[in-house]
N, C-alpha and C positions, 0 to 999 in steps of 0.2 A: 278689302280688295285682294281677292286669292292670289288675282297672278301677278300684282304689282309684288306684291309682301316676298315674290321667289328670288328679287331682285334685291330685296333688303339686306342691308348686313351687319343690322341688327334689330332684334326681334324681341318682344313682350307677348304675353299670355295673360289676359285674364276674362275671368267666367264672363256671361253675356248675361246672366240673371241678375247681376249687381244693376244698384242702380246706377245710372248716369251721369251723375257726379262722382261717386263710387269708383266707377270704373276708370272716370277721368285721372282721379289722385291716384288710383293704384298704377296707370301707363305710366306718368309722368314719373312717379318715384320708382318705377323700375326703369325708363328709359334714362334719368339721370343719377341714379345711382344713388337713394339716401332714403331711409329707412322711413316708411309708410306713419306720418305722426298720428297716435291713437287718440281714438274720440271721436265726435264728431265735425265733420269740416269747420273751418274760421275761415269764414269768408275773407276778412282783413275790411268789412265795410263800417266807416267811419261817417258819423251823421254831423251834418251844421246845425247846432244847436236857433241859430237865426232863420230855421226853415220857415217856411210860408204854413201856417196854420190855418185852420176857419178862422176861430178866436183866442190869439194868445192865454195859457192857460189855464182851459178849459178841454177835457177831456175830449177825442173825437175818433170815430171811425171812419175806415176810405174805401169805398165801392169802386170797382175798376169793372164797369159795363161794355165797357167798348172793346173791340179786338181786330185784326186785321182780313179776316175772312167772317162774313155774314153766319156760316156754316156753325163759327163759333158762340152766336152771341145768344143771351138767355132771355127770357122775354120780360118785354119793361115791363110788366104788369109784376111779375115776381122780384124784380130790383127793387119797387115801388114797396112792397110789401116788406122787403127786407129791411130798407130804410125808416120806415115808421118803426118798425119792432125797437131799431137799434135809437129811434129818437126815443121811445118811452124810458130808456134810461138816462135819459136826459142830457145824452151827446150831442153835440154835435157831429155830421153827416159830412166829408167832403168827397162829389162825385167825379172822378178823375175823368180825364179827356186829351190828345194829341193831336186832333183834325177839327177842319171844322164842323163835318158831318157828327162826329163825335160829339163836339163842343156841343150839340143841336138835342142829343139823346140826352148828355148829361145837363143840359140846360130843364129839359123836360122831367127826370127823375129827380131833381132838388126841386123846381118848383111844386111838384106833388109831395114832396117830403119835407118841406121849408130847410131844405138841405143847402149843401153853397158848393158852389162852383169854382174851382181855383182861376188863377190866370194861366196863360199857358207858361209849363214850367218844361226847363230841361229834365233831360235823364241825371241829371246829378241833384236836381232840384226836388223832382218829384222823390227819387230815394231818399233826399232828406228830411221831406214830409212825410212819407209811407216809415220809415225810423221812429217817428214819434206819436204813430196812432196807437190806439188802444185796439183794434181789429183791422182788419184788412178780408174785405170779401170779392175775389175778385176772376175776372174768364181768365182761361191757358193764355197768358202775356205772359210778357218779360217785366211786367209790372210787378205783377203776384208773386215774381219768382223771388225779384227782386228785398217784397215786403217780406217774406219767408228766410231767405239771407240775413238780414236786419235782426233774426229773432223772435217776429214780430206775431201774434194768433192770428194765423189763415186759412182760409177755405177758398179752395179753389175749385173750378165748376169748371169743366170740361164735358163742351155737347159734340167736338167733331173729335177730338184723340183719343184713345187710351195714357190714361194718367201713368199705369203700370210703372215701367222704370224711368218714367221722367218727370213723375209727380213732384209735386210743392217737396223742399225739405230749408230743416234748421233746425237754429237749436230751439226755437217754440214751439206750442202746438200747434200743428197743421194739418189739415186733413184735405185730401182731394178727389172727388166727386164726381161719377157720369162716365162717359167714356165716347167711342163712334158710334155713332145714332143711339146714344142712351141718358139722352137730358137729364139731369138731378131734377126732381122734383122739389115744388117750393118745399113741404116740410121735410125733406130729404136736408136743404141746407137749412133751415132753421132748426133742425135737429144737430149739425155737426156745426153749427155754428155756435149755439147752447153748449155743446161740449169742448170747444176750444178756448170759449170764454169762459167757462169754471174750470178748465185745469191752470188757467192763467193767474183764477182768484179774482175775476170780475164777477 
């Protein structure tokens, strides 16, 4: 905000091509005053080892299909697709959901996948589950951003934003996908999703 900022009286600078997180830590550590800590962010996220699993375990990936605007969502038929891939290795599948229209989509992409359906879990519930997946594939939420904090290999599909400075990050592999009106194509993420699970060593 140009003309509010004439009124401040005190003022930070940093570049706008960083990214979004990035740029976060560098405001804050120059607006209060203590030396930018090197590396990459530490989220400070802590998981419940007692989280809600498919099957106590037993290794599993998490599909986050649903999103808050239509604009965003990828089509069931390629979720459906993803999910068999990730069951030939003999995972278990859990297809997240928050609504009940949600609950309706991911009821439908596990029954095509003999994948499972959680119950509805909080925002601290569900990051305790997305903490202890083996992958994480999931639309622009605060899900995915969430499983990428944790550490965790993500792919993230973005069909209505540009990912650019606000894509997935951590300290895992993650890769983010597609952009405004430019859907990732199904082997576009079975391709980066191939590649996030062998730099992980699955």
């Amino acid at each position: 905000e140009p003309l509010a900022s004439l009124f401040y009286s005190r003022k930070a600078r940093v570049s706008r091509q960083l990214h979004a997180v990035d740029r976060c830590r560098l405001l804050a550590a120059q607006v209060l005053g203590y030396p930018l800590p090197p590396g990459p962010a530490d989220f400070g996220l802590h998981a419940n080892s007692q989280a809600w699993t498919p099957q106590p375990g037993t290794p599993f990936a998490v599909l986050i299909p649903c999103a808050s605007r239509p604009e965003k969502l990828w089509p069931t038929a390629n979720w459906i697709a993803i999910g068999q891939s990730l069951r030939t290795r003999g995972w278990q599948v859990a297809v997240m959901w928050g609504s009940p229209a949600e609950h309706k989509l991911a009821m439908d992409i596990a029954h095509s996948i003999d994948g499972t359906v959680p119950p509805f879990l909080s925002v601290q519930q569900a990051s305790d589950t997305l903490a202890q997946a083996q992958v994480v594939v999931g639309l622009d939420t605060g899900m995915s951003h969430i499983a990428a904090a944790h550490g965790r290999p993500t792919v993230g599909i973005y069909c209505d934003h540009e990912p650019g400075l606000a894509g997935l990050i951590g300290s895992g592999p993650v890769i983010s996908l597609g952009g405004k009106d430019q859907t990732p194509t199904l082997d576009e993420v079975r391709s980066a999703l191939q590649k996030v699970l062998a730099i992980a060593g699955h």
